[in-house]
C-alpha positions as CSV (number, residue, x, y, z in Angstrom):
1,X,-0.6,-18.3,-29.7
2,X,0.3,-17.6,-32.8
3,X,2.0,-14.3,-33.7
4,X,0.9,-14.9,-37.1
5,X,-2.7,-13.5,-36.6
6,X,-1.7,-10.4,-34.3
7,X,-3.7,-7.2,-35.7
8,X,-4.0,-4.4,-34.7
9,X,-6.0,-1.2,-34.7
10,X,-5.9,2.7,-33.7
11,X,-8.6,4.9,-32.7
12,X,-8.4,8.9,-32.2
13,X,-11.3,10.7,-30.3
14,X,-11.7,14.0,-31.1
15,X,-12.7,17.0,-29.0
16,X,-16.3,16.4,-29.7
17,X,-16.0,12.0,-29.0
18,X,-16.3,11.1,-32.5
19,X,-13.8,8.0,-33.3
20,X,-11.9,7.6,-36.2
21,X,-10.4,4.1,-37.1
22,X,-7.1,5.3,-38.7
23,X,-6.3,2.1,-39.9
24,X,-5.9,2.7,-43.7
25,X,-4.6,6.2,-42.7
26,X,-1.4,4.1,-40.5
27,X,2.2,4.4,-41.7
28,X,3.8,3.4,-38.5
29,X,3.2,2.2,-35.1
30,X,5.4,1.6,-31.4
31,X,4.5,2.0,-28.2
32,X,6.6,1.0,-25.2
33,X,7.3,1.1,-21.4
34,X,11.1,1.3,-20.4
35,X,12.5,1.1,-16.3
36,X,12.0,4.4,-14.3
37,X,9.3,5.5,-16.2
38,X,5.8,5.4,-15.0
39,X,4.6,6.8,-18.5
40,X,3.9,4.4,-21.2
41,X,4.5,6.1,-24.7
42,X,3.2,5.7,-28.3
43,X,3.9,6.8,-31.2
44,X,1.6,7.2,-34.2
45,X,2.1,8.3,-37.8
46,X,-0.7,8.7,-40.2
47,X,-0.9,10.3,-43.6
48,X,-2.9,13.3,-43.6
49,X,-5.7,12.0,-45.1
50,X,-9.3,14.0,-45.9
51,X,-12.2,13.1,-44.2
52,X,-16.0,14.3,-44.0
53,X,-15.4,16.5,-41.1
54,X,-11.5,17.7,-42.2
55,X,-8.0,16.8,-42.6
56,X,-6.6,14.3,-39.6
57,X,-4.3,16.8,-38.9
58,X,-7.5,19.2,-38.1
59,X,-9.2,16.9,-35.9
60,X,-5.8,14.9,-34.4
61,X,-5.4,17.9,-31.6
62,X,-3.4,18.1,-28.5
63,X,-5.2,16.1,-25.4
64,X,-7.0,14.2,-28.0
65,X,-7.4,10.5,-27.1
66,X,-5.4,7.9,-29.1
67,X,-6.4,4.1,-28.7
68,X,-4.5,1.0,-29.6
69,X,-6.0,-2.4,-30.4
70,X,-5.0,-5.8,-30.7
71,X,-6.4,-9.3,-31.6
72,X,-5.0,-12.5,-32.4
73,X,-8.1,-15.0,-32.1
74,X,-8.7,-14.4,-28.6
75,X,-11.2,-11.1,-29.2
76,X,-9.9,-7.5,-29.8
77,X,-8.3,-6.1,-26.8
78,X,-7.5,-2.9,-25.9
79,X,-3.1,-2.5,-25.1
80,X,-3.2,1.5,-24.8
81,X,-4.6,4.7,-24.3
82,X,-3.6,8.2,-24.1
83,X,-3.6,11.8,-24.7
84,X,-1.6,13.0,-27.6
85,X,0.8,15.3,-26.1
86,X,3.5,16.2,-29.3
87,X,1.5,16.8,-32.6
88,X,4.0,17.4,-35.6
89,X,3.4,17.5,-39.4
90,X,5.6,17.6,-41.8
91,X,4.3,19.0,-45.9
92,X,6.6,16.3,-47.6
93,X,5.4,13.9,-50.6
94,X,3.6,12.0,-47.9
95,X,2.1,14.2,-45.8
96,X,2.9,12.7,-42.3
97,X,1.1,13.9,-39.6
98,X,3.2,12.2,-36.2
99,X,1.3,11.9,-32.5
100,X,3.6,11.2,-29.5
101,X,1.1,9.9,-27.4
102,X,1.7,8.8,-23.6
103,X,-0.8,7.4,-20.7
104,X,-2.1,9.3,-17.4
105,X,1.1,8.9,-15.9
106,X,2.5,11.7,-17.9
107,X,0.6,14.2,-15.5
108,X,2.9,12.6,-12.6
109,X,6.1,13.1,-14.4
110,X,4.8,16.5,-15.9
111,X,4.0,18.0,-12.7
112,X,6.0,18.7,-9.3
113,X,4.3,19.4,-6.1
114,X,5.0,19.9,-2.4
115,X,4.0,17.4,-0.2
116,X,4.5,16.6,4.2
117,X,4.5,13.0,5.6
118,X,4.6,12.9,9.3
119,X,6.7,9.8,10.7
120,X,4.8,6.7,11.0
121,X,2.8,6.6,7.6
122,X,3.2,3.3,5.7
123,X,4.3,3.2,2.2
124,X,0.8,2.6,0.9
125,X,-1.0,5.3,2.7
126,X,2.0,8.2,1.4
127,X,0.8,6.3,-2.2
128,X,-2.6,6.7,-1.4
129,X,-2.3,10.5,-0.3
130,X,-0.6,11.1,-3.5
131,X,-3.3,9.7,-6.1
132,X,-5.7,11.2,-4.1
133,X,-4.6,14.2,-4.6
134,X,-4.2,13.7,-8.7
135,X,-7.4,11.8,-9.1
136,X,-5.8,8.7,-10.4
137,X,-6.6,5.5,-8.4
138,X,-4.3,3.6,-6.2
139,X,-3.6,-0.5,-6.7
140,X,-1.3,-1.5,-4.1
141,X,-0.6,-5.1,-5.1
142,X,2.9,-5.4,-3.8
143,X,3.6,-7.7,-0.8
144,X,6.5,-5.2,0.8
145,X,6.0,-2.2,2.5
146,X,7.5,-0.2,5.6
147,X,7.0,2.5,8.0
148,X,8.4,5.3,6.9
149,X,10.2,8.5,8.5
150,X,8.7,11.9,8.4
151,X,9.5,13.1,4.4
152,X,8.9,16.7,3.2
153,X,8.9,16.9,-0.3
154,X,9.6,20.7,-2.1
155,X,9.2,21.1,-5.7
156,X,9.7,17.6,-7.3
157,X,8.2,15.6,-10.1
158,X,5.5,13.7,-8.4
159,X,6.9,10.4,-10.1
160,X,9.8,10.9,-8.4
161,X,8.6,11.4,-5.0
162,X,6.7,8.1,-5.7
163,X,10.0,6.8,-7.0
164,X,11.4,7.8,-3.9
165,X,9.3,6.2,-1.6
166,X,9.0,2.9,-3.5
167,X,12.8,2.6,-3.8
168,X,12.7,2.9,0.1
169,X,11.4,0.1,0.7
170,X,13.1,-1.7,-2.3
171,X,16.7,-0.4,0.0
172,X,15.4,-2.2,3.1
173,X,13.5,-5.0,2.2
174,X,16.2,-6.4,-1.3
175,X,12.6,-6.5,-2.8
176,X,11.9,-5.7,-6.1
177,X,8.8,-3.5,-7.7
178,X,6.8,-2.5,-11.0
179,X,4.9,0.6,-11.0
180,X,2.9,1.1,-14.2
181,X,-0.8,2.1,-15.0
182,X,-2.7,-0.5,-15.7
183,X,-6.7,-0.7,-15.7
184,X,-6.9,2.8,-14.8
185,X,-5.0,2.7,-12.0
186,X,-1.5,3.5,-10.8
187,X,-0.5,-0.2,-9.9
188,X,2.7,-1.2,-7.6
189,X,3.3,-4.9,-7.8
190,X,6.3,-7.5,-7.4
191,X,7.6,-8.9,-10.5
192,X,6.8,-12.0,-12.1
193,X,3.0,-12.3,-11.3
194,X,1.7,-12.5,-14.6
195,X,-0.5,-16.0,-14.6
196,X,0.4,-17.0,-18.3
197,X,4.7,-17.2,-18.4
198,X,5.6,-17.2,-22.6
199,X,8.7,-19.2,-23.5
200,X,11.7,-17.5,-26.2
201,X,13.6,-20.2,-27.7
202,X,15.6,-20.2,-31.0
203,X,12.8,-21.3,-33.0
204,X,10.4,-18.0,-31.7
205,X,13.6,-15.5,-31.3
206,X,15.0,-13.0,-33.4
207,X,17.9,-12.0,-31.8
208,X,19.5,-12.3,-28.3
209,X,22.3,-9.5,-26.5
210,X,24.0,-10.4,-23.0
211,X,26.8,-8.0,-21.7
212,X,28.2,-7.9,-17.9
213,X,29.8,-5.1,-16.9
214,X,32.0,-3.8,-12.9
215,X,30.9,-0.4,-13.9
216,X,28.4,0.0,-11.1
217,X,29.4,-2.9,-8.7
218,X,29.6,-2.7,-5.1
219,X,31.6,-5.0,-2.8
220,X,31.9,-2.9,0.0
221,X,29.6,-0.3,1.7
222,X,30.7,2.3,4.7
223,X,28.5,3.6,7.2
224,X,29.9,7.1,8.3
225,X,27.8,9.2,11.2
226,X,26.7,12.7,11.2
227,X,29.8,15.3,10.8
228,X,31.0,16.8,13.8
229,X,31.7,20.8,14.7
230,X,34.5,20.3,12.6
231,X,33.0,18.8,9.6
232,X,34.4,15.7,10.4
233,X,32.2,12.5,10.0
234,X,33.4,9.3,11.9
235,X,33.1,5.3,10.8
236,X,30.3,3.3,12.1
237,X,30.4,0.0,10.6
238,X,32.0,-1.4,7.4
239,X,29.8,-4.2,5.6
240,X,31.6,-6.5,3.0
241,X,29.8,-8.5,0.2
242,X,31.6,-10.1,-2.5
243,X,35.4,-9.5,-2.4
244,X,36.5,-11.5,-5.2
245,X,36.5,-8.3,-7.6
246,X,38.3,-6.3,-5.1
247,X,37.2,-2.9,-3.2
248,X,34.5,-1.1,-5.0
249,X,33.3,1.2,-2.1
250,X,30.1,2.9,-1.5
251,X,29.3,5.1,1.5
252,X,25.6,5.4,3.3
253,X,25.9,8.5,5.6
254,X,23.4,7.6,8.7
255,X,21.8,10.6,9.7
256,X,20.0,11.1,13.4
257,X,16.6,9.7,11.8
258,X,18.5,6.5,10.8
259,X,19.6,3.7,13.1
260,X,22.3,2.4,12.4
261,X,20.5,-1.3,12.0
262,X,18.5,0.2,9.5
263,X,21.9,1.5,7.7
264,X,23.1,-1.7,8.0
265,X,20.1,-3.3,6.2
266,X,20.1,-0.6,3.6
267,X,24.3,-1.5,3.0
268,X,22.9,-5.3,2.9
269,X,20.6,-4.1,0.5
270,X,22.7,-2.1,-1.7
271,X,25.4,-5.4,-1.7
272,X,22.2,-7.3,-2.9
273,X,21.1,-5.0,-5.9
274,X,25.0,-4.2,-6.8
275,X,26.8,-6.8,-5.5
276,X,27.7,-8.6,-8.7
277,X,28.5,-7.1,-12.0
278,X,25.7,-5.8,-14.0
279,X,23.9,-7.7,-16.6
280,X,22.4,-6.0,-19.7
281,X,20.3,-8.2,-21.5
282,X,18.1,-7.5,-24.6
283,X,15.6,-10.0,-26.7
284,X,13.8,-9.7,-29.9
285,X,11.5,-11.5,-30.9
286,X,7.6,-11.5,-32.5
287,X,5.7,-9.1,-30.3
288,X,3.1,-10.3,-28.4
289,X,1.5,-7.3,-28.2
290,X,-0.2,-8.0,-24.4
291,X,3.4,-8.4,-22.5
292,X,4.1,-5.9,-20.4
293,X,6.9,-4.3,-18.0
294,X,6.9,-6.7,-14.8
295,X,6.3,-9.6,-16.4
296,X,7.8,-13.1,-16.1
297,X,9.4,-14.9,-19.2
298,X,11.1,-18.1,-20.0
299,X,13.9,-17.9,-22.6
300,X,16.4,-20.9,-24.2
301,X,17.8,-18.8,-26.9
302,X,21.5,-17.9,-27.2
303,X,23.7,-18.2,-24.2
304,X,20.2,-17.4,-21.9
305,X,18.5,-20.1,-20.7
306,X,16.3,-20.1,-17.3
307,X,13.8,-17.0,-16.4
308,X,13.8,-13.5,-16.7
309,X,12.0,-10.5,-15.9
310,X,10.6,-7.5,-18.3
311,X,12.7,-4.7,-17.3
312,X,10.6,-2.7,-20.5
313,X,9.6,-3.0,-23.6
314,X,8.8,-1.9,-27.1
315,X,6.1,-3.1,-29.0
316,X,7.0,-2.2,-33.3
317,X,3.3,-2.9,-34.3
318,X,4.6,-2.2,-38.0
319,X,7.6,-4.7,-38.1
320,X,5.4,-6.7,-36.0
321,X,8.4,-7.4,-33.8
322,X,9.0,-6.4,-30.3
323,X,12.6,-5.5,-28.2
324,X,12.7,-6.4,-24.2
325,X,15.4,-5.7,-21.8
326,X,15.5,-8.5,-19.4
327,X,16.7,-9.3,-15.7
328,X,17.6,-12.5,-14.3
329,X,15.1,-14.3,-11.6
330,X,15.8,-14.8,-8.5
């Protein structure tokens, strides 16, 4: 495609449904999706402009519905919607009215709630309990799941006690996941299965960033069984990855729910996410304003060559550039 044509365009409803195109009202425009979050966020600034029914700043109310538009020859396509959920103004030369605006999701991350899983549930079934108890539709698209323990959940963010169960079964399986909303739906998929894969090389990249670091590295992990009467707790099993960076120890405590081959697969998996020194990667480049967290790209630009995965995104409609931080594949 090219980046060339990208437009874009912004919609508010109102309380009463009526849409305003605040296209010639714009000053900026960003929205993005970052790692850990299941929110997506936008942010819109407008100049407080004067319309039949009122200033924006009137009609641009809390809970109010923001839209965000994009085409590039291919038909306009819608790439967000949300409530507005910060509303600030400020009374300077420019009048700037500014609307942090994030999807559904923000409800889950808002919101804690108790909630009881008996043992023997699957990961999609806890999932599907959970939406259905917050209205918001479940797409499980993700090859990996497991049979979970029993769970008891007490006051916590409902994203994280999604969280929680997802990285479960990213622990035992070494399987990666996305959870975003997408579609209208909460949707849990593996990485990479975007059908269209977009190359970055120097000649459609900005800039490139590549850093390693041993902060979080793991070479070692030790199983330790439940304490005794004397607070004591006793070695069941030491599992080794790569020693060549020396002893950087972690300890899994295996409790009476937990055998200790499933300890020993969640050590195998902790030695597979942290078993090498961390890699923080960031691209720039012309935003595409369709690419998404989860997705697959290709990039032959500075030192990276080979492909990567979205960790998240941020889309600078106004700059017309967009920033990704990036995993290896594989």
């Amino acid at each position: 495609m090219d980046v060339a044509l990208v437009e874009y365009d912004v919609e508010l409803i109102t309380e009463g449904g009526v849409i305003y195109d605040l296209d010639n009202a714009l000053i900026s425009l960003a929205w993005e999706e970052q790692e850990g979050q299941l929110a997506q966020k936008a942010v819109v600034t407008v100049v407080n402009i004067k319309t039949g029914s009122g200033y924006l700043m009137s009609l641009a109310k809390l809970n109010c519905m923001i839209r965000i538009y994009a085409h590039w020859g291919a038909g306009r396509q819608k790439m967000f919607e949300g409530s507005i959920w910060e509303w600030s103004y400020t009374s300077a030369q420019t009048k700037e009215l500014t609307l942090t605006v994030y999807d559904p999701m923000i409800r889950l991350q808002q919101c804690k709630d108790i909630k009881y899983f008996s043992p023997g549930m699957t990961t999609p079934a806890m999932l599907g309990s959970i939406c259905g108890d917050w209205g918001v539709p479940l797409a499980y698209k993700w090859d990996q799941q497991i049979t979970h323990e029993k769970k008891v959940f007490n006051g916590e963010a409902v994203s994280d006690i999604i969280t929680k169960l997802l990285e479960e079964v990213r622990q035992q399986t070494g399987e990666r996941y996305v959870a975003l909303y997408k579609d209208g739906a909460l949707t849990v998929s593996a990485y990479g299965t975007n059908s269209d894969v977009y190359v970055f090389d120097t000649l459609n990249t900005i800039s490139t960033s590549d850093k390693l670091s041993m902060s979080s590295l793991v070479t070692r992990v030790k199983i330790i069984g439940k304490e005794d009467n004397q607070d004591r707790s006793s070695v069941e099993a030491v599992v080794d990855g790569d020693m060549r960076f020396g002893i950087l120890q972690e300890v899994i405590k295996r409790d009476n729910d937990k055998s200790i081959g499933a300890a020993k697969a969640e050590a195998q998996a902790t030695l597979k996410e942290r078993g090498q020194p961390e890699e923080s990667i960031m691209l720039n480049s012309p935003d595409l304003p369709f690419l998404r967290k989860g997705d697959a790209v290709e990039v032959a630009a500075g030192n990276l060559i080979g492909k990567f995965h979205v960790l998240g995104v941020s889309h600078n409609a106004t700059q017309r550039q967009m920033t990704m931080t990036l995993r290896r594949a594989g």
